[in-house]
C-alpha positions in Angstrom: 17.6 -42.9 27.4 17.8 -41.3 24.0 18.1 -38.0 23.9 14.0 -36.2 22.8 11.7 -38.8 24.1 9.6 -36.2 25.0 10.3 -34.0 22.0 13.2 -32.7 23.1 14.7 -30.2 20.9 11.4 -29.1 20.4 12.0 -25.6 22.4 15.0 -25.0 21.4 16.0 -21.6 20.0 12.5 -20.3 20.2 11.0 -23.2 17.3 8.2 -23.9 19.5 6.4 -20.3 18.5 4.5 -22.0 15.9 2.4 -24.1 18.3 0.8 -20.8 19.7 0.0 -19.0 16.7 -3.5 -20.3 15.8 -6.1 -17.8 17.2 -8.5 -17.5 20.4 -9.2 -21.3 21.4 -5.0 -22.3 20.6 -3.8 -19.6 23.1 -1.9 -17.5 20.0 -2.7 -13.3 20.4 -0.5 -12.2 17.9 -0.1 -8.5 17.8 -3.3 -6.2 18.7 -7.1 -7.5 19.5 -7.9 -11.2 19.1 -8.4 -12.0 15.6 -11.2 -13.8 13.7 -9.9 -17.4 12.3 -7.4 -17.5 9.9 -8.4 -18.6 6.6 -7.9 -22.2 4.7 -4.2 -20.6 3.3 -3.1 -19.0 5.9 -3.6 -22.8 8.3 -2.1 -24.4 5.5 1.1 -22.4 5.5 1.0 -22.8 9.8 1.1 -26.7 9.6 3.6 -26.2 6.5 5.9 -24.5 9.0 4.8 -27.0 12.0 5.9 -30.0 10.1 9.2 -28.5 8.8 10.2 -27.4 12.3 9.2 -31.2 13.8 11.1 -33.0 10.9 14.2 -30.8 12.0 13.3 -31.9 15.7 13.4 -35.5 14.7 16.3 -35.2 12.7 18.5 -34.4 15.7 17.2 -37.2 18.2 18.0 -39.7 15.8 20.5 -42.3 17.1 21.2 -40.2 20.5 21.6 -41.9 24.0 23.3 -44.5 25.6 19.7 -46.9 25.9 20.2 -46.2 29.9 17.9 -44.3 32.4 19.9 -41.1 32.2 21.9 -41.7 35.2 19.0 -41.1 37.3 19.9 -44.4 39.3 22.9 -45.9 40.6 24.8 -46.0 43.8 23.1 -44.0 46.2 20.3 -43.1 43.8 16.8 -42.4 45.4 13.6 -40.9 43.9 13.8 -37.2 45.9 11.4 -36.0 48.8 8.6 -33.3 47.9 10.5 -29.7 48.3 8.8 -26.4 49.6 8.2 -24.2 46.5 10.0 -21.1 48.6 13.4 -20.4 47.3 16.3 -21.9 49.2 18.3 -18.3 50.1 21.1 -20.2 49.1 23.7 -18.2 47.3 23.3 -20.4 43.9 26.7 -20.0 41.9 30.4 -19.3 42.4 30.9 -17.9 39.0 30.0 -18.2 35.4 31.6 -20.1 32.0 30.7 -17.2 29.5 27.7 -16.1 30.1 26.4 -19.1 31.3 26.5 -19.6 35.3 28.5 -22.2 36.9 30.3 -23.6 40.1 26.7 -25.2 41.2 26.4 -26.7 45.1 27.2 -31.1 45.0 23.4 -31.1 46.3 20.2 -31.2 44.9 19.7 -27.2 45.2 23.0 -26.9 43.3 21.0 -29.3 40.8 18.3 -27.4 40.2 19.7 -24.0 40.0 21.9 -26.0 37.3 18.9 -27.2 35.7 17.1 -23.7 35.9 20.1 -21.6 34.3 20.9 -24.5 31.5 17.2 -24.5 30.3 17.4 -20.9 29.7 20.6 -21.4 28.0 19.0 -24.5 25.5 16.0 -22.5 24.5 17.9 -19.2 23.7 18.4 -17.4 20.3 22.2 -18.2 20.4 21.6 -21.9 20.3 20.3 -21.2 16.3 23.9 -19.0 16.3 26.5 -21.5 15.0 29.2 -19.9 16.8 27.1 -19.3 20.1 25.7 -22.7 19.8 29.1 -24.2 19.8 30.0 -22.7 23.4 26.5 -23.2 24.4 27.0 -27.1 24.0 30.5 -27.0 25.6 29.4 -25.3 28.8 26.8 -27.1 29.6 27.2 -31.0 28.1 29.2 -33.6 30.1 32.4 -33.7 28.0 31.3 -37.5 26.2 28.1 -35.8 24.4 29.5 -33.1 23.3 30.9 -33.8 19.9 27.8 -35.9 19.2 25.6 -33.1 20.1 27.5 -30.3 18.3 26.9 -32.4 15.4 23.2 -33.2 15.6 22.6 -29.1 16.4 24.4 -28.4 13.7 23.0 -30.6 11.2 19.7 -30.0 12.7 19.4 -25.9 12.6 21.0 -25.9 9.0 21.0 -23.2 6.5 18.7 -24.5 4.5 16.4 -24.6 8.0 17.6 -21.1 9.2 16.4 -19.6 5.8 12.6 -21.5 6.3 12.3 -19.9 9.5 12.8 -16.7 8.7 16.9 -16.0 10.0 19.8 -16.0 7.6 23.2 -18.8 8.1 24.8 -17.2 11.3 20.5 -17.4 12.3 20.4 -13.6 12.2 17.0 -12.0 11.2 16.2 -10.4 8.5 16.9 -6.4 8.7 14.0 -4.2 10.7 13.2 -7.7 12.6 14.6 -9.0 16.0 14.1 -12.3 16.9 13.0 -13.5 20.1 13.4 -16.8 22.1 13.7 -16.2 26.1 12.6 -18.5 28.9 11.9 -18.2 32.0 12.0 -20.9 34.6 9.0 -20.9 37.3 9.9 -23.8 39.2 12.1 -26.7 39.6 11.6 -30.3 41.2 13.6 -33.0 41.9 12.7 -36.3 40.5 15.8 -38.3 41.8 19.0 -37.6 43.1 22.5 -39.5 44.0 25.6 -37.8 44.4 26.7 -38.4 40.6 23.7 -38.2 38.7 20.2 -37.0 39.5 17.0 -35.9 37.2 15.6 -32.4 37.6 12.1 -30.9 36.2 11.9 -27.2 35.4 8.3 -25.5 34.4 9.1 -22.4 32.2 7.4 -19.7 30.3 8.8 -18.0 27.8 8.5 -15.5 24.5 9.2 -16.5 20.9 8.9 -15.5 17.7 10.1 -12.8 15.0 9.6 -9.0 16.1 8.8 -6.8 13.3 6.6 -5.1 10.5 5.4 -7.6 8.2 6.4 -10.1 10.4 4.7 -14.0 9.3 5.7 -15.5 13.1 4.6 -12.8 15.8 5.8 -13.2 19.2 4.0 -15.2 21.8 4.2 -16.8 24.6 4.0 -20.7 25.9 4.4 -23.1 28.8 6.4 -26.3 29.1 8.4 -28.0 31.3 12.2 -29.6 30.4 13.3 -32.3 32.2 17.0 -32.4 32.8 19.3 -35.3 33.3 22.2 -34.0 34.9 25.9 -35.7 36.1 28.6 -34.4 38.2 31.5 -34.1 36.1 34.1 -31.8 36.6 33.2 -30.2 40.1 29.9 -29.0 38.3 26.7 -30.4 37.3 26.0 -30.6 33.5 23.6 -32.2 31.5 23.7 -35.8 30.0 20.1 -36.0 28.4 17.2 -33.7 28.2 13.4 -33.7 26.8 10.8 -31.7 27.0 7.0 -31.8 27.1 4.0 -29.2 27.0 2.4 -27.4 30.1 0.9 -27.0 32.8 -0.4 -24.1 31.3 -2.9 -21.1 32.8 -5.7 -19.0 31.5 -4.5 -17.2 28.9 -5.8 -13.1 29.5 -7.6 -11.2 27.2 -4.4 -8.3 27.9 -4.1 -6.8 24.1 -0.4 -7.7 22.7 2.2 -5.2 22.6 3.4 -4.1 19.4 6.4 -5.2 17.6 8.6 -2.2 18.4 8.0 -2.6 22.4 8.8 -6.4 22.1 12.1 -5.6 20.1 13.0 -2.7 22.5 12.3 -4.9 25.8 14.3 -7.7 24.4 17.3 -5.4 23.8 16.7 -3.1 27.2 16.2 -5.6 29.4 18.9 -8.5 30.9 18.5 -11.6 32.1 19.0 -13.8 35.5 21.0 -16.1 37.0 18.4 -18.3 38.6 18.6 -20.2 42.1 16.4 -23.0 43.6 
């Protein structure tokens, strides 16, 4: 399976802000009350920025996979029961690769607590850092997709891309602005599972966008849900193949945004998780 059937690379480092930015009825609050529809320009410039970030997205699935199923099947391969949606109390990790967990259980709640950790990981702000994005791809790749990946990231969030979003070449933003891209996984299932390979789906949330006065790409939340390919390799489950595809989404409230300096100051004060099945 190539790599982005579903759109892929479509989360990653935070690019899918600009589906949530068009007002009320689109699910995009921006900062303060709900605002009145944006005018002719303002939409053109949105879908200006939409198709730049998709034609970077389908810039870095071309040519990926191995025309397989992902190693979802195979000796011992089965499609996995329906799990309880109560966490495990299994201790999830041994230790971490960076700052990216590691040591995951040979079973399928070591597979999804895998799956949960590396999707936070693929949808961070590093993954637009060259040099963060490097390590990012080496933790958590099987070893035989890792040069081909490196390349396709890097080719895919180049300068020339960095500067039409909004972050310099080492994807920095601009000064008085933080950017934002965290996920958080909500739950994980499952799909199928052998001993070597098995297929895991992980529903997240998350915030994205640019923090700041005068900012063009306010933070905002979304929903979607990544779907893993993973491989034991190494005494540790990494990934071979991911994709990704909107939803299931709720309600969004009518809570009034938070302004720029709480998001930037919440993004800095607070850490994140290692998360467990």
């Amino acid at each position: 399976m190539s790599l982005g059937d579903e759109d892929g690379y479509s989360t990653i480092g935070g690019t899918r802000q600009t589906r949530t930015r068009f007002p009320d009825g689109e699910g995009g609050d921006g900062y303060g009350p709900r605002r009145p529809a944006r005018s002719s320009r303002s939409l053109i410039t949105v879908i200006g920025v939409v198709v730049l970030l998709l034609g970077a997205i389908a810039f870095a699935n071309m040519g990926g996979g191995d025309g397989g199923d992902g190693g979802a099947s195979g000796s011992g391969g089965k499609k996995a029961d329906a799990a309880p949606t109560a966490a495990t109390g299994t201790k999830p990790v041994t230790g971490k690769n960076g700052e990216i967990a590691s040591g995951f259980a040979h079973d399928q709640q070591g597979a999804e607590s895998a799956a949960a950790n590396y999707s936070v990981a693929l949808v961070s702000a590093d993954i637009l850092k060259p040099a963060q994005r490097a390590q990012i791809v080496r933790q958590v790749f099987v070893a035989g997709r890792v040069d081909e990946l490196e390349t396709k990231f890097n080719q895919a969030y180049s300068k020339d891309f960095l500067d039409k979003v909004g972050l310099d070449e080492n994807g920095n933003a601009a000064e008085g602005m933080t950017y934002v891209s965290r996920t958080a996984p909500v739950g994980t299932k499952v799909t199928q599972f052998s001993g070597s390979s098995t297929s895991v789906e992980v529903w997240c949330t998350g915030v994205f966008g640019t923090a700041g006065v005068g900012s063009t790409n306010p933070v905002s939340n979304d929903w979607f849900t990544m779907t893993l390919k993973l491989k034991w390799e190494g005494n540790d489950w990494k990934v071979d193949s991911f994709s990704q595809k909107d939803g299931p989404a709720p309600v969004n409230t009518d809570r009034t945004a938070s302004n720029a300096d709480e998001i930037a100051k919440a993004v800095e004060e607070y850490g994140g998780f290692t998360y467990a099945r």
